[in-house]
Steps between C-alpha positions, in 0.01 A plus 500: 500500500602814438626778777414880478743742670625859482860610426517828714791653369449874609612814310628405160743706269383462150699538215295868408681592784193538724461344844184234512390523861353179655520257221352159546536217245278221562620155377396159481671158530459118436656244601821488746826609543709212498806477758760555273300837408565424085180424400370877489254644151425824492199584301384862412170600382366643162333817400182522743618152650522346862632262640170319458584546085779281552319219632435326155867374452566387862406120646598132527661365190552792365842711440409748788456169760411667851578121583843607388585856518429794695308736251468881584267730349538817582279806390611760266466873651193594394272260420245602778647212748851657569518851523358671280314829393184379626615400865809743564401824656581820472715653348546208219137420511317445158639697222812629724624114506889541347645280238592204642732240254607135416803578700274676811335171510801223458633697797245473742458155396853427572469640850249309529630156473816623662338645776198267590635197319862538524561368131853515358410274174168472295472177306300734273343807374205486224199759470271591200458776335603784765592182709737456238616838514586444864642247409788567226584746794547265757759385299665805418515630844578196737695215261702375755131401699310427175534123370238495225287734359208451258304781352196494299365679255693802656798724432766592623418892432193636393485540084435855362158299373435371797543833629248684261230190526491599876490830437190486310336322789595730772353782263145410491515405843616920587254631205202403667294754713427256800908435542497887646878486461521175711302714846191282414249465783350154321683282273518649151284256294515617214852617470586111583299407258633661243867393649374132476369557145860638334662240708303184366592507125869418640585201730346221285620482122394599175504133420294390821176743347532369130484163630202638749610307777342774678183327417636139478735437785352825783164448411385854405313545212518863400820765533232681795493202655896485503586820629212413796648192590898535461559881584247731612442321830840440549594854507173628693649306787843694477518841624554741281795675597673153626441419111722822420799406747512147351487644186742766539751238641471277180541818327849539669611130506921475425702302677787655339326870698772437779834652591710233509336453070475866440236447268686223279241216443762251381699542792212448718420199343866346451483520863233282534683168612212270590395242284217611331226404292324816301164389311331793356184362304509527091191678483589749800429851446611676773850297536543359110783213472725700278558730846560168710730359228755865547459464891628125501794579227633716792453279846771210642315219481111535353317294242149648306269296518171633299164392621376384137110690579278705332364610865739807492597655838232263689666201398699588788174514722395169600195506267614210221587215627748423201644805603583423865627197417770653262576708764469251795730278342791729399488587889526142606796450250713799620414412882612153439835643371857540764603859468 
């Protein structure tokens, strides 16, 4: 069974420079540490995840084993569970919330299973999506502690498309009247709405809609009925402005965005030591292969492994079972491998 807790780590320094009073990241485990203390997994969440998201690739017989490792989820700043702009008061309440990063995160997550856990080796690293953002900078930041690491259908810095696709999003969420420049008094329907709506033509494929396994393999027989079932609700339950900070840190994702890189993404990534296994999916369109296929060119010791699907970004999401599997068994193979 799974165990709740709260990191408190107290007054952060971001990377903006600013001083996060107060911060709490709340986290999530299964399974046990054993007594050699090796058999650690830390897994982030996604865009609008929790540690509840995660739940789909963890149990008995399966690569994530809880029988077998000790698996940590903890929860990305902002996503309404850890703080966030919805539950930090003033003066970084709602829209005052600062930019918090990838690298904001992967530090309080490594005081975290220093402090509470007292880690010094994680059998592995692996996260989807913004997971897998957390992930590649795991790696780059702590390779002497990192053994494995296994993104998916993530990056290792945001793309200047990537970029502009969230852009658009954030945009309709600010245009609409009921946002009232993120001081709203009730959640701004409609401006999620329209969020939801620019969102939805991206994370499954082109391919996925010609073949209208919208209709065949969800179930839903009109595009209304899509966007009613996969995003709209999804979003209504996010608060608004926790949307923006996510958003604004996938915005700002680079590993390479630290001093001892200076801004050099190959460096960043050549000092990556871990083994890793990097599976973007072939239909992807936030993280394409072509962008995994320059980041593994420049790491140690990493192997691409595509996830052959024409379920874009959410092949990575637990939905298709053919899916998981790819991805469930290129995690068993690198676990089973001495680094």
């Amino acid at each position: 069974m799974a165990e709740h807790a709260i990191f408190e780590a107290g007054d952060v320094p971001l990377q903006s420079g600013l001083v996060l009073p107060a911060v709490r990241v709340v986290y999530c485990t299964h399974g046990r540490l054993n007594a050699a203390r090796d058999n650690a997994i830390v897994y982030p969440t996604h865009y609008m995840g929790t540690h509840d998201s995660n739940a789909w690739a963890i149990g008995p017989g399966q690569a994530l084993d809880p029988e077998k490792y000790f698996i940590i989820i903890p929860d990305m700043l902002g996503n309404g569970v850890s703080s966030s702009p919805s539950n930090t008061p003033a003066p970084f309440d709602g829209p005052r919330f600062p930019l918090v990063t990838v690298r904001d995160n992967v530090l309080l997550q490594h005081r975290l299973v220093t402090e509470i856990f007292g880690l010094t080796t994680l059998a592995l690293v692996t996260g989807h999506s913004m997971g897998a953002l957390q992930t590649f900078q795991w790696g780059a930041l702590f390779p002497d502690m990192v053994q494995r690491i296994a993104p998916f259908c993530g990056a290792a810095r945001v793309s200047r498309h990537n970029w502009l696709f969230l852009e658009g999003c954030k945009s309709a969420l600010i245009a609409a009247g009921d946002f009232a420049g993120g001081d709203y008094t009730a959640p701004p329907v409609a401006g999620i709405r329209a969020f939801a709506r620019v969102y939805a033509g991206w994370a499954w494929s082109q391919t996925f809609f010609r073949q209208q396994l919208d209709r065949e393999r969800l179930g839903l027989p009109s595009m209304e009925d899509f966007l009613n079932w996969a995003w709209e609700p999804a979003f209504q339950a996010c608060d608004a402005n926790n949307l923006l900070a996510m958003l604004a840190t996938w915005q700002a994702a680079d590993i390479s965005a630290d001093p001892r890189f200076d801004g050099d993404l190959a460096k960043a990534l050549a000092a990556i030591s871990a083994r890793a296994v990097v599976m973007p999916c072939r239909s992807d369109q936030y993280f394409p292969p072509e962008d995994s296929e320059i980041e593994v060119a420049h790491m140690q010791n990493a192997e691409l492994r595509v996830i052959p699907s024409v379920w874009g970004h959410m092949a990575g999401g637990g939905l298709n079972p053919e899916d998981a599997m790819f991805i469930n068994a290129a995690l068993l193979a690198l676990l089973a491998e001495t680094v």
